[in-house]
Backbone as JSON, one array per atom type, in Angstrom:
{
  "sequence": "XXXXXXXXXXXXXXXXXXXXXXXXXXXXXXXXXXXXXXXXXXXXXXXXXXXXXXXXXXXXXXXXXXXXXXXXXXXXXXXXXXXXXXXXXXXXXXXXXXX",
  "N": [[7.12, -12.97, 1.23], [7.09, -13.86, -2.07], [7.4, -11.27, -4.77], [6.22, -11.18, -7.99], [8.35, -9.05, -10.38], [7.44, -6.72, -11.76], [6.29, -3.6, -12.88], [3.86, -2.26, -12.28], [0.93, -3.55, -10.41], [-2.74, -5.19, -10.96], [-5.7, -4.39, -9.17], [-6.69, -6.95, -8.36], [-4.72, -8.62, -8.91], [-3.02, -7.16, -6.38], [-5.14, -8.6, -4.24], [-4.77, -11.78, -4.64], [-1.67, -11.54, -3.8], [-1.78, -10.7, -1.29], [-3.22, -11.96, -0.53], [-5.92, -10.74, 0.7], [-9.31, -9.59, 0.2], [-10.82, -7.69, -2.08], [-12.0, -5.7, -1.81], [-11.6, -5.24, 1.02], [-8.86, -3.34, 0.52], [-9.8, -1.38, -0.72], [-11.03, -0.05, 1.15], [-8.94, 0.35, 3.04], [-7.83, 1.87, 1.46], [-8.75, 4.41, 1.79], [-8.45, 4.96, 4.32], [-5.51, 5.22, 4.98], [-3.64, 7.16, 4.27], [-1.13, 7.16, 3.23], [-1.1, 4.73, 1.47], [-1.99, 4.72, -1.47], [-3.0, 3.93, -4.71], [-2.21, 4.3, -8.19], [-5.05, 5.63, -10.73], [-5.34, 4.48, -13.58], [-7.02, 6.08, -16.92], [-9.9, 5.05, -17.12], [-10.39, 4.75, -14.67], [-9.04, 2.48, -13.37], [-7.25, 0.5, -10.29], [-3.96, 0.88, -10.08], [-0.92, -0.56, -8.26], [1.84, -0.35, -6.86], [5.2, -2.08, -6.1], [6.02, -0.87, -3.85], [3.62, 0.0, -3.04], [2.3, -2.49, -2.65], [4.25, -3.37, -0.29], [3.24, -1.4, 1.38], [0.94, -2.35, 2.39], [1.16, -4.84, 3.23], [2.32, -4.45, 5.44], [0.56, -2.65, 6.66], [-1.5, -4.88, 6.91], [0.21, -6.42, 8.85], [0.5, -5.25, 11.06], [-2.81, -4.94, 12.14], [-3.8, -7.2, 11.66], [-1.93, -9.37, 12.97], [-0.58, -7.75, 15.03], [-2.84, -6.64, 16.24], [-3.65, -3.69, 16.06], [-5.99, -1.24, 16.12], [-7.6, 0.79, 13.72], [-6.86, 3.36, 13.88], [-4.68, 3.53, 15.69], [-2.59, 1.76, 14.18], [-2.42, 3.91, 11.7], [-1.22, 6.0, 12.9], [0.95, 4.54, 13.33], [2.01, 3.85, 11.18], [2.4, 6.31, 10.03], [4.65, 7.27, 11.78], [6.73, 5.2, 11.06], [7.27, 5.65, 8.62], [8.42, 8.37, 8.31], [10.79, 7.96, 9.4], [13.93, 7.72, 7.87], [14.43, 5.75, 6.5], [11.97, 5.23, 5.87], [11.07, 7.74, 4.69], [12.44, 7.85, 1.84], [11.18, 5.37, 1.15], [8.52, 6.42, 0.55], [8.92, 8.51, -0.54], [10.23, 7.92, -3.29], [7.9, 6.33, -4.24], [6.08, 8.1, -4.5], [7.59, 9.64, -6.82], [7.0, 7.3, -8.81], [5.04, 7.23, -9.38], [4.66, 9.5, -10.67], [5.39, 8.91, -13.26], [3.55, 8.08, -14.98]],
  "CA": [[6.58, -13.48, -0.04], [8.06, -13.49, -3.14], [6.43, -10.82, -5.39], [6.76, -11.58, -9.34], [8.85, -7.91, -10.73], [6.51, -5.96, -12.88], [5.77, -1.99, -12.65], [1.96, -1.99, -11.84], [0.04, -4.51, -10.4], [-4.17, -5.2, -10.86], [-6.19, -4.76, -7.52], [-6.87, -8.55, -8.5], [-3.28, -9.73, -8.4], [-2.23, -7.47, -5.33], [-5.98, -8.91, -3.29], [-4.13, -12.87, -4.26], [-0.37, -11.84, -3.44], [-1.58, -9.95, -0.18], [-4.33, -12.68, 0.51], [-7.05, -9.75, 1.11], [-10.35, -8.94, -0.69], [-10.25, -6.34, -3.19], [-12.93, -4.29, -1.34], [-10.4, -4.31, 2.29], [-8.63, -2.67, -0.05], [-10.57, 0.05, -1.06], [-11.44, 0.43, 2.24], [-7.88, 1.05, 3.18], [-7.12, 3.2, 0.6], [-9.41, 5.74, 2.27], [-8.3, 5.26, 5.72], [-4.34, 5.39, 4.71], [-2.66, 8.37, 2.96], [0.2, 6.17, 2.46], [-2.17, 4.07, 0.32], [-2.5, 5.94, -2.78], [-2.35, 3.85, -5.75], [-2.68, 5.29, -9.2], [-5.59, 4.92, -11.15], [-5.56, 4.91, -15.03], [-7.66, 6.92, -17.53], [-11.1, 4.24, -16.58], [-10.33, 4.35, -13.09], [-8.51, 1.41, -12.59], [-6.14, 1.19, -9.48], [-2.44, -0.16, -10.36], [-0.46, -0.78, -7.58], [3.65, -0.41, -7.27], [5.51, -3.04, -5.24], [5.77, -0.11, -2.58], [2.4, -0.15, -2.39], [2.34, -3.47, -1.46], [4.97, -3.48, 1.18], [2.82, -1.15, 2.54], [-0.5, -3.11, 2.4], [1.42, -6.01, 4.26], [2.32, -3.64, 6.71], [-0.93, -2.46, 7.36], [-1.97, -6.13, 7.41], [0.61, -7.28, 10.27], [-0.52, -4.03, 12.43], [-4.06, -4.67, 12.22], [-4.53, -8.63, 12.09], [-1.06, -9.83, 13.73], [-0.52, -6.72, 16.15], [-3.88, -5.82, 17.1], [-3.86, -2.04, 16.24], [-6.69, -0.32, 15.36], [-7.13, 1.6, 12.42], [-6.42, 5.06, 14.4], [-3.39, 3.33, 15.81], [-1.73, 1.44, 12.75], [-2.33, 4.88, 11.17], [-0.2, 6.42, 13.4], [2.2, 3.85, 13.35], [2.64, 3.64, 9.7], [3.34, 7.27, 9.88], [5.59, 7.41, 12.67], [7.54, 4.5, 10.72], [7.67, 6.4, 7.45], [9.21, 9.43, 8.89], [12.21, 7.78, 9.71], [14.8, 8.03, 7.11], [14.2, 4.77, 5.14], [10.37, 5.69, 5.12], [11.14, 8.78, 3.15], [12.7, 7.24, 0.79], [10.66, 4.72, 0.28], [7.71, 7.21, 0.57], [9.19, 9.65, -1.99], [10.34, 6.33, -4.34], [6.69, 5.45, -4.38], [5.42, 9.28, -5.7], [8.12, 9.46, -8.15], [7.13, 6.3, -9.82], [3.38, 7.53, -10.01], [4.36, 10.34, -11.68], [5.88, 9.05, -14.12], [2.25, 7.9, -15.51]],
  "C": [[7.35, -12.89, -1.21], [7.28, -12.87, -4.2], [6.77, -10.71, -6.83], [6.96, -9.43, -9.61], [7.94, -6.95, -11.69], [6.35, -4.52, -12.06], [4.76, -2.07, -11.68], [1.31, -3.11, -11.74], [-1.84, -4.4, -10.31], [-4.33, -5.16, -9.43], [-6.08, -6.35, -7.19], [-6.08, -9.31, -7.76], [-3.03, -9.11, -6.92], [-3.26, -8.23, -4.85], [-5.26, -10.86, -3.33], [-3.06, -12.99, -3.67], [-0.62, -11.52, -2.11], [-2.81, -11.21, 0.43], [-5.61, -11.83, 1.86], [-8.22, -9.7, -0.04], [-10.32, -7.58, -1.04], [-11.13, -5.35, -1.96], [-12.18, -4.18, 0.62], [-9.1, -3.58, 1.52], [-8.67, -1.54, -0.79], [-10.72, 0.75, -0.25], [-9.89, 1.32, 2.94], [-7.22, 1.95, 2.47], [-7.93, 4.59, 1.14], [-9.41, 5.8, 3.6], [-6.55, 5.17, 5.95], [-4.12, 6.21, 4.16], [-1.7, 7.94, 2.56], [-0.25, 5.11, 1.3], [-2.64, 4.39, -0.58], [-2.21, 5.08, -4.04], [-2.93, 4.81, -7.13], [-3.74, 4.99, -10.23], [-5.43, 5.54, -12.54], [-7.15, 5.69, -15.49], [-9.42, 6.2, -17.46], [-11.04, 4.17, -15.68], [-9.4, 3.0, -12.62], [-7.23, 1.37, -11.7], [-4.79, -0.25, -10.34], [-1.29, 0.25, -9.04], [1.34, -0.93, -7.75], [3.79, -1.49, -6.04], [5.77, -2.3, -4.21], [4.45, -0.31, -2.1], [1.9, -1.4, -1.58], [2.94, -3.94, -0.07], [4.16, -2.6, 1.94], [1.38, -1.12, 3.36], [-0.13, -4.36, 3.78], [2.01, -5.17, 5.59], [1.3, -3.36, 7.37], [-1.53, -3.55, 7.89], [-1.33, -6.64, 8.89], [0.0, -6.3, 11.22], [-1.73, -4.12, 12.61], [-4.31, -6.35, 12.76], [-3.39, -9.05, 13.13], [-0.7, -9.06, 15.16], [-1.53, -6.55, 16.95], [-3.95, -4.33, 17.09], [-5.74, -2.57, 15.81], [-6.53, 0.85, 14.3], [-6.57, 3.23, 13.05], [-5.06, 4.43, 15.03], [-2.23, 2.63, 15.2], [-1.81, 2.8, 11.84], [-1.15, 5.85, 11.71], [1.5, 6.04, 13.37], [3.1, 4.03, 11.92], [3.35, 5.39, 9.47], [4.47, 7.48, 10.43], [6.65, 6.48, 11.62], [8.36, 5.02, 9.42], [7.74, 7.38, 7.36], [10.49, 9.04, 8.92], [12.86, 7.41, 8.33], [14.81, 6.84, 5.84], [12.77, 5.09, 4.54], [10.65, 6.49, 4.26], [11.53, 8.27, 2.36], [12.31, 6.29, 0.24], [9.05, 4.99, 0.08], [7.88, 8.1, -1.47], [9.44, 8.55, -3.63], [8.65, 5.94, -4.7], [5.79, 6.78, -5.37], [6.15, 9.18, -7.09], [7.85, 8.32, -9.25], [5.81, 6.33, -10.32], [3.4, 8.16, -10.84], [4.91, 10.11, -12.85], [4.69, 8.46, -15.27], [1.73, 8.92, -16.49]]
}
């Protein structure tokens, strides 16, 4: 999917680009550590286009794969260990902090 370029996206927009409800989204943010978005000074979450690559990740491992959440958890770590993960791990803090 083709995701329009912007910084920070609303829960809103990613729950249409990712074709999820906002609240499996909440839900996964507390059963992912890779799922961290950042929330502004009212709470609201804003989302980086990392974050989404790694929403649709979670999505193919869970609905297309068949994990379970204890074994797409694993996976997603195991995957973002390896040498592109970090970097697009560490790419994803650095752009929080710059909040």
């Amino acid at each position: 999917m083709n995701i329009k370029e912007k910084k920070y996206y609303p829960i809103r927009e990613v729950a249409k680009i990712t074709e999820l409800k906002e609240s499996v989204l909440r839900f996964w943010e507390q059963q992912f550590d890779e799922l961290n978005p950042i929330k502004n000074r009212v709470g609201q979450r804003k989302y980086t286009k990392k974050d989404i690559e790694i929403i649709f990740l979670i999505k193919k491992l869970l609905y297309e794969e068949k994990f379970k959440i204890n074994g797409a958890r694993k996976k997603i770590k195991e995957l973002l260990s390896s040498k592109e993960g970090k970097q697009m791990k560490l790419f994803s803090i650095s752009e929080k902090e710059k909040i």
